[in-house]
N, C-alpha and C positions, 0 to 999 in steps of 0.2 A: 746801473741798468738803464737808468731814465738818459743819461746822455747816449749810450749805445744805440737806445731803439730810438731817439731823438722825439722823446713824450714828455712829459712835465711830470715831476715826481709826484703830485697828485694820483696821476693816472697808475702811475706802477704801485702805489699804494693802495688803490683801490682793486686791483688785478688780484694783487698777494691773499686781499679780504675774500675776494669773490670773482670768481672766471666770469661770471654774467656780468656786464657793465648796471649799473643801475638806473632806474626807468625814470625817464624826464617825467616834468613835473608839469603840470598840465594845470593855467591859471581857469577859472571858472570866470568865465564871463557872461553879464545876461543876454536875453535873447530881445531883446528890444522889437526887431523888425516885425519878429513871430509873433510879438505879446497878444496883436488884434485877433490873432487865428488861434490861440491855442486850447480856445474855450470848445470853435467848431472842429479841429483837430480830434480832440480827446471824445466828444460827441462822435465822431465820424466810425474812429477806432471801438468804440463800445456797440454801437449798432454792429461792429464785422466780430465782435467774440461770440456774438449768436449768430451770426451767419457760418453759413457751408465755407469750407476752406476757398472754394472755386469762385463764391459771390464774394469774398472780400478787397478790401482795394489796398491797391497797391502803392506808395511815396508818390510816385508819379500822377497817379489819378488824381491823391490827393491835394496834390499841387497844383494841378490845374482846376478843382473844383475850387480851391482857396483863392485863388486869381479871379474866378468869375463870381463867388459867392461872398468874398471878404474883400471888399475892394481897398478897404483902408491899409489891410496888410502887404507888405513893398519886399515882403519876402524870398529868398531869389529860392530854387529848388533844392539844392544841396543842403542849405537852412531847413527845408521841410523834411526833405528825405533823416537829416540827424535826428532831427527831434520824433520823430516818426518812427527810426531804429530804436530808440531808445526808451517811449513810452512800452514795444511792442516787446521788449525783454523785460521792462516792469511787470506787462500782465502775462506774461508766458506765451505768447503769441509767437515770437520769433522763430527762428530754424531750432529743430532738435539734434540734441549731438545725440552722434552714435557712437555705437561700441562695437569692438568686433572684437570675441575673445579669440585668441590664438592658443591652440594648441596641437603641441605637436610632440612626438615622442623625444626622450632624453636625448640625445649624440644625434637626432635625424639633421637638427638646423644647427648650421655653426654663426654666431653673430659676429659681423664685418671686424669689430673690434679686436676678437680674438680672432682673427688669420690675420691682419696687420701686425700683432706680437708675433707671429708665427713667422709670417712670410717677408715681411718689412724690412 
């Protein structure tokens, strides 16, 4: 099989295990550049869990009050914006998933799966 699809028998062995490939590994490295801000960061973000949703601030704002307020930190934005997503799912801050229930009578919806057996 592996010479046919031209993969490495690793790869068709992992397939047979699992139709989803498996999720890379992500090394943790520190945040060095961030370290000088992330005292006024975390400060910044606690003042916006008592604020109105509309006065809170945004990665961006954030990064540029870091820039003029923490001069020592060489931070570039993207740097702020992560650590910024990420404090903001700590405290439940972030976007909320929704749900939307579906329902719908027995035989009204037919799913794509089954007319591809059908009609395929």
């Amino acid at each position: 099989m592996a010479r046919k699809l031209g993969v490495h028998q690793r790869m068709v062995g992992e397939a047979v295990v699992s139709a989803l490939p498996a999720r890379r590994k992500k090394k943790e490295r520190p945040c060095l550049k961030i370290a000088p801000a992330v005292a006024f960061i975390d400060e910044v973000l606690d003042v916006d869990r008592k604020a109105q949703r509309k006065r809170r601030h945004t990665a961006r704002r954030i990064w540029e009050r870091v820039r003029a307020e923490v001069p020592e930190c060489t931070a570039a934005e993207r740097t702020v914006r992560q650590y910024v997503e990420g404090r903001k799912q700590e405290q439940s801050l972030g976007p909320r998933e929704t749900f939307v229930p579906q329902s719908s009578e027995f035989g009204v919806e037919v799913q794509f799966a089954s007319l591809m057996q059908i009609f395929g």
